[in-house]
N, C-alpha and C positions, 0 to 999 in steps of 0.2 A: 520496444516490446511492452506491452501493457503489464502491470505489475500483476493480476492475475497469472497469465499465462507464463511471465517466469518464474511464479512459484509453485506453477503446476512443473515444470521442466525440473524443477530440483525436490521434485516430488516432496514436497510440502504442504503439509495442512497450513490451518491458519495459524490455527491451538502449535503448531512446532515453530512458525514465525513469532507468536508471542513471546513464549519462552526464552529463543533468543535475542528480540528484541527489547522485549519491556514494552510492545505495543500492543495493545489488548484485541483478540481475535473480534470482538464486533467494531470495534474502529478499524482493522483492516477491510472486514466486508464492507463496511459501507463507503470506505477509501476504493477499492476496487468497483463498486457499484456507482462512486461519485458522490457520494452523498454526506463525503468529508473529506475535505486538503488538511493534507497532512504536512505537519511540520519538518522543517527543516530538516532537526533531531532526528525524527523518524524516518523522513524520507535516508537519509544516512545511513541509519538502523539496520531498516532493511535490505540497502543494498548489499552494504556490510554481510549481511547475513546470508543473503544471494549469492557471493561472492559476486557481484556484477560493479560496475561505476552506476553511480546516482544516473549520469546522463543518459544512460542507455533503458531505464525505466522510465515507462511513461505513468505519472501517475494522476489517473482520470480529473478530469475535469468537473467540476459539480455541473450533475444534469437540470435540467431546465424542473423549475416546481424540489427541488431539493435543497437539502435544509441552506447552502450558503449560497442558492441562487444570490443575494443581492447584496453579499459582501465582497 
């Protein structure tokens, strides 16, 4: 499940993922939009916060012309 859409399921903003993650609501949009891989830490974070396993979020790949196309 893309990690948008599970955090629309536990009706969550972003600003309420931040909070209990410690991952700043415009690093999740653009982790959601792909426009940043997220760390280890935070992929964790979040789960944690989902109550979900890491494995069961997908989270986005950087889209083509986005900032880590080429790392």
């Amino acid at each position: 499940m893309e990690l948008r859409e599970a955090r629309f399921r536990k009706k969550m903003t972003q600003y309420d993922l931040w909070l209990l993650t410690g991952v700043s609501a415009p690093r999740i949009s653009l982790a959601e939009r792909g426009f940043a891989v997220l760390r280890k830490r935070e992929r964790e974070a979040i789960a944690k916060a989902l109550g979900m396993p890491v494995e069961s979020i997908h989270f986005c790949s950087p889209v083509a012309g986005g900032a880590n196309e080429n790392r």
